[in-house]
C-alpha positions in Angstrom: -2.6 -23.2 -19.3 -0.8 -24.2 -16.2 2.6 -24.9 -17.9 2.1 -21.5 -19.9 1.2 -19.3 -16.8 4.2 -20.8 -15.2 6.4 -19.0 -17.2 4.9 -16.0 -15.4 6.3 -17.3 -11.8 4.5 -20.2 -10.9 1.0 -21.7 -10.3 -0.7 -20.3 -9.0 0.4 -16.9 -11.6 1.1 -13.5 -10.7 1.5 -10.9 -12.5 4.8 -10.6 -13.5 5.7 -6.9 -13.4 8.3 -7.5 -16.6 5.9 -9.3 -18.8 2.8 -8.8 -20.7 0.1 -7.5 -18.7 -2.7 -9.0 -21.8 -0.5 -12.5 -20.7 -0.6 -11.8 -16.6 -4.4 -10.9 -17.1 -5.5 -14.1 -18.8 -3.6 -16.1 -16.0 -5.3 -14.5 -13.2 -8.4 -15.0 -14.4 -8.2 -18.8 -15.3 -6.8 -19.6 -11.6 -9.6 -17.4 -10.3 -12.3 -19.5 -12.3 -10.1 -22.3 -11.1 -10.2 -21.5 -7.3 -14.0 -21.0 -7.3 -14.6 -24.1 -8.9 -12.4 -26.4 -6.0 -14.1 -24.0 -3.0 -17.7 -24.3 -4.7 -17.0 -28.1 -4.6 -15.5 -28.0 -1.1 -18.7 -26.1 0.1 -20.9 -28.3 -1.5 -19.5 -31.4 -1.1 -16.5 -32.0 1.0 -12.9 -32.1 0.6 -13.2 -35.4 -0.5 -14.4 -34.7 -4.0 -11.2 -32.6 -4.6 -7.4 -34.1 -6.2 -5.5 -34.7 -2.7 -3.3 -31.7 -3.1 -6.2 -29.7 -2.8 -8.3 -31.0 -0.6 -5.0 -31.0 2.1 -4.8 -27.4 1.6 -8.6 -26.3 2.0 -8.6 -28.3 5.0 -6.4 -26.6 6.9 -8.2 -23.9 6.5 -10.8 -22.7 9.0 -13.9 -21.1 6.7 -14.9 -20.7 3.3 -14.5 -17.1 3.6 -10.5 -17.7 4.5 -10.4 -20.5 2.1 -11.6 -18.1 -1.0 -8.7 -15.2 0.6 -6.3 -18.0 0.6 -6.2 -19.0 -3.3 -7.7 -15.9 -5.0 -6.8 -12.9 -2.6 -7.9 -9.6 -3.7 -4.6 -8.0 -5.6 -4.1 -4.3 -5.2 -3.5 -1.6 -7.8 -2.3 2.2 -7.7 -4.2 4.4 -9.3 -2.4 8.0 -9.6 -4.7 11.1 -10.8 -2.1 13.6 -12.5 -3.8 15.3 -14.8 -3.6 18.9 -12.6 -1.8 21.8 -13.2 -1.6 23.1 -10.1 -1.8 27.0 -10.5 -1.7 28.1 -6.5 1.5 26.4 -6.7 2.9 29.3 -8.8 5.4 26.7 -11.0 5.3 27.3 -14.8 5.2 23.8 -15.1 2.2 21.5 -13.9 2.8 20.7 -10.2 3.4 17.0 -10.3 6.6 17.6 -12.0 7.9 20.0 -9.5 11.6 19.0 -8.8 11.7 18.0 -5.0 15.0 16.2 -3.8 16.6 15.8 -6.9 14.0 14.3 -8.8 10.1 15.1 -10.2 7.3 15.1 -7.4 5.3 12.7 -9.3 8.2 10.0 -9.6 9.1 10.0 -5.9 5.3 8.6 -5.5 5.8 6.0 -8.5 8.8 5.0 -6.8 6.9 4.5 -3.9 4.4 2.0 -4.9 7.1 0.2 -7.4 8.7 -0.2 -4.1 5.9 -2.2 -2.0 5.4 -5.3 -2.2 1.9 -5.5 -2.0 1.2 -3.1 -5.1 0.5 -5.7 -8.2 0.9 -2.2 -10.8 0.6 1.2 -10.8 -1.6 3.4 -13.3 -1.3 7.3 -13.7 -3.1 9.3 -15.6 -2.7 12.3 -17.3 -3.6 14.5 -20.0 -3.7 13.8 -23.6 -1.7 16.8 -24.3 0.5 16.1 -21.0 4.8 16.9 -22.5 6.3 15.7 -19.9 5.5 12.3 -18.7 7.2 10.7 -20.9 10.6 12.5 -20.3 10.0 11.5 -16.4 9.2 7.6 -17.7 12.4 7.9 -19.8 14.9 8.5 -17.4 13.1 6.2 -14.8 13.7 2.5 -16.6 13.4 0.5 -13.3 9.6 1.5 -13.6 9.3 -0.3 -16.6 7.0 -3.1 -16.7 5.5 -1.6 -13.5 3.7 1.6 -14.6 1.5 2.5 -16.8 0.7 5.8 -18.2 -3.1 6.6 -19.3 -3.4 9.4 -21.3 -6.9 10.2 -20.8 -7.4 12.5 -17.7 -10.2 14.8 -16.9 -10.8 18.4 -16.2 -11.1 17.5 -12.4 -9.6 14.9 -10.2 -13.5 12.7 -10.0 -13.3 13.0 -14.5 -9.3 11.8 -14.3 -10.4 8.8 -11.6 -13.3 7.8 -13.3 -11.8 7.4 -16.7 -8.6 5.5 -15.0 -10.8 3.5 -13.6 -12.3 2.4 -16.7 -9.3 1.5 -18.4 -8.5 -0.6 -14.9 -11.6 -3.0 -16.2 -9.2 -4.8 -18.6 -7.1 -5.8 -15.5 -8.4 -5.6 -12.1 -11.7 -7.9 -11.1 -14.5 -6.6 -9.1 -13.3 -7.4 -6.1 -9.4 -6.3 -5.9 -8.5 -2.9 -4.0 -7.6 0.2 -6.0 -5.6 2.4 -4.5 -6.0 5.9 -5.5 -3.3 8.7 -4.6 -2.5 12.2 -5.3 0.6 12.9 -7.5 0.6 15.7 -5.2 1.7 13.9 -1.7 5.7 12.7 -2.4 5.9 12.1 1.3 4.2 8.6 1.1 5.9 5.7 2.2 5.9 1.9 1.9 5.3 1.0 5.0 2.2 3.8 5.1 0.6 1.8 2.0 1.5 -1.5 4.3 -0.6 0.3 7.0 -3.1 0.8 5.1 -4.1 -2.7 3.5 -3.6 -4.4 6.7 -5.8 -2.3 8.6 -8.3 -2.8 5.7 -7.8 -6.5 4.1 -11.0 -7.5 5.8 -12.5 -4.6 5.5 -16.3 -4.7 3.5 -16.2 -1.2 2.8 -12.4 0.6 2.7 -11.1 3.5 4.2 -8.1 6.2 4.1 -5.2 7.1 5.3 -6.4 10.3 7.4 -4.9 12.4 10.4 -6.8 13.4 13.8 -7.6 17.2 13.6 -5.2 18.8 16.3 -5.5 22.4 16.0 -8.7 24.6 16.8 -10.9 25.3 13.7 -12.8 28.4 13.5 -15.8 28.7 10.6 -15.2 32.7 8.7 -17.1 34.7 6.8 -17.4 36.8 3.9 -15.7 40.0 5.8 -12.8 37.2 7.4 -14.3 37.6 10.5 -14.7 34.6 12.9 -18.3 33.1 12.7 -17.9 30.5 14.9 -15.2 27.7 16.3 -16.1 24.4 14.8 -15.3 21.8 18.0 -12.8 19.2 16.6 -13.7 16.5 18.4 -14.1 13.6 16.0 -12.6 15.3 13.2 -9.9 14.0 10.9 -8.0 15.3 7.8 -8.2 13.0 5.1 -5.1 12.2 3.1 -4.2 9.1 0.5 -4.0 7.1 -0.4 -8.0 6.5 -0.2 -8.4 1.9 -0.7 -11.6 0.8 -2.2 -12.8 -2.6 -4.0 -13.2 -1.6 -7.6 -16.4 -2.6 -8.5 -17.7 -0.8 -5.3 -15.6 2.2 -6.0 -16.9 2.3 -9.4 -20.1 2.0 -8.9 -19.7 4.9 -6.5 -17.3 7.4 -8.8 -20.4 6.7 -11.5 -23.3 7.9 -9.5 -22.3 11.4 -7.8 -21.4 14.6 -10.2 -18.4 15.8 -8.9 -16.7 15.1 -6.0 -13.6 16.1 -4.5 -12.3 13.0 -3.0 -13.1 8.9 -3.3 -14.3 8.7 0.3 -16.6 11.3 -0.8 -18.2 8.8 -3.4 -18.2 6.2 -1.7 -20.5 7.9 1.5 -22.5 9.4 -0.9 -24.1 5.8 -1.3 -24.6 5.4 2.5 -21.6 3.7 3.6 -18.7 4.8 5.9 -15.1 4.4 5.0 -12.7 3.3 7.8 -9.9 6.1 9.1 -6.6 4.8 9.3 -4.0 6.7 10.8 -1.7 8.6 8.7 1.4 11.0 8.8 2.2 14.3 8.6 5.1 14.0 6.3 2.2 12.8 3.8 0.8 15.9 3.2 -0.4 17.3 -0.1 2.0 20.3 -1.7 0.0 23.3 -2.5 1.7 26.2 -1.8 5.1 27.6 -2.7 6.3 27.2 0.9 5.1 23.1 0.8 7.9 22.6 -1.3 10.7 22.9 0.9 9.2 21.2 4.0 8.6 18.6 1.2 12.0 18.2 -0.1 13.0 18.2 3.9 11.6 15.4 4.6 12.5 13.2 1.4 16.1 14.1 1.6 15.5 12.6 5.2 15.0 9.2 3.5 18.6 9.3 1.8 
C-alpha cells in the first residue's frame, strides 16, 4: 500500500489533485488507520514499542493532541452551493454565471480555492437541470482534477448544502473542515481562506468569516416607518466562507428545517461559532448595482 500511495506524492499520501479521487481516498484512509495505530501505542505504551523512525518523530512532539494533528491533520474541502437563480438580480441567466471581469461569477470563486494551498478539493453543486456548468468547466481546464461538480442541488441553499454534504461522505472523514461558500461572493481571496483556517485550526467548534456592524440599524415596520434603532454593539455581518468539522456540521444541517446560513445550524444545537474578521470586498452580489462594485474590485487583482 505504501509503494502504491506513493505514486500519489509520497508517504504519507495526499490527495493528488490530478489523480483518482476513489485512489486519493483509499490512501488517506489507510495512513489515518495507520497514524492511530503508532499514537494509540505511543499513549499506551511509550515510544519505545514503535519502529525508530517513528518513535523519533512522536517524541519530539509535546502532547498527544499535537502528535494526532501532526500525522493525520484535519484536510479541508470547499463546498460551493450554486443551485440559485438569483431573481432580485434581474439577469436572464442564474446569478452565479453573471459575467464579472471578464469571466463567470462562479469561476472567479473556483479559481479562488484552486488557488490556496490549504484547500484539498472543491465541490459545487447545482441543479440537475443546471445548462451552464458545464460550458464554465469547459473553458476552465486548469480546474480539472480539482473540482467537482454535484448535480443534485436543492430548492434552498440548507437542501443544496445538505445533499453536497452527503455526497462529501465518500471523501472527507468526520473530523476534516468543510468549507462552505456562496457562489455569490467573487471577492474572496486566498489569503481570506488562509485567515480563516488559522484562526480556526484549533478551534472545537468553527466559525466565519464576518464583518463588525458599522452603520446605525434601525428596526421598520409594516407602514416603513422607524420602530426602533437596534444598538450595534456586538453585532457582526456574517459572510463566507462559514468552516465547520463535517461530522459536526452534518449532524447540525440534519436536525434544523430550514435555515438560512451554516452558523445558523450549528447554534441551533447550542454551540457558538467563532467570528473571524472579514472584508468588505467579500460581499455577496444581489443587486444590479453589486455588480459593478464587484467587477471594481476583481479587475483590482489584475
Amino acid at each position: 500500500m505504501q509503494d502504491f500511495c506513493a505514486k500519489l506524492g509520497g508517504w504519507p499520501p495526499r490527495a493528488n489533485r490530478s489523480d483518482s479521487w476513489t485512489i486519493a481516498r483509499i490512501c488517506n484512509d489507510a495512513w489515518r488507520e495507520k497514524t492511530s495505530f503508532y499514537v494509540s501505542l505511543l499513549v499506551g505504551y511509550g515510544t519505545k514499542h514503535l519502529p525508530d523512525a517513528h518513535a523519533r518523530k512522536l517524541s519530539s512532539m509535546n502532547s498527544s493532541s499535537s502528535i494526532a494533528s501532526g500525522f493525520a491533520a484535519s484536510r479541508h474541502f470547499a463546498l460551493i452551493p450554486a443551485a440559485g437563480v438569483g431573481a432580485r438580480l434581474g439577469s436572464s441567466s442564474p446569478k452565479q454565471y453573471v459575467m464579472i471581469a471578464g469571466k463567470p461569477m462562479l469561476l472567479h470563486v473556483l479559481d479562488t480555492f484552486a488557488a490556496s494551498s490549504v484547500i484539498e478539493h472543491t465541490f459545487v453543486v447545482v441543479s440537475a437541470e443546471d445548462k451552464h456548468i458545464r460550458d464554465v468547466m469547459a473553458g476552465a481546464p486548469h480546474l480539472e482534477g480539482r473540482v467537482t461538480v454535484i448535480f443534485n442541488g436543492g430548492a434552498t441553499r440548507h437542501a443544496s448544502v445538505l445533499k453536497g454534504m452527503r455526497v462529501l461522505s465518500d471523501y472527507a472523514g468526520p473530523d476534516d473542515w468543510i468549507l462552505v461558500h456562496d457562489a455569490a461572493r467573487p471577492g474572496l481571496t486566498t489569503a481570506l481562506i488562509e485567515n480563516l483556517t488559522e484562526a480556526l485550526r484549533d478551534d472545537s467548534v468553527g466559525g466565519l468569516l464576518a464583518l463588525p456592524v458599522i452603520d446605525t440599524l434601525k428596526r421598520g415596520g409594516n407602514d416603513k416607518r422607524v420602530q426602533a434603532t437596534v444598538p450595534r454593539s456586538g453585532l457582526w455581518a456574517a459572510q463566507t466562507p462559514q468552516m465547520f468539522r463535517y461530522g459536526l456540521l452534518r449532524r447540525a444541517l440534519e436536525t434544523v428545517d430550514d435555515v438560512t446560513d451554516e452558523s445558523s445550524a450549528i447554534e441551533a444545537l447550542g454551540l457558538q461559532p467563532k467570528l473571524v474578521e472579514g472584508s468588505s470586498r467579500n460581499f455577496k452580489v444581489t443587486l444590479p448595482q453589486d455588480v459593478a462594485l464587484a467587477e471594481m474590485y476583481l479587475r483590482e487583482d489584475t
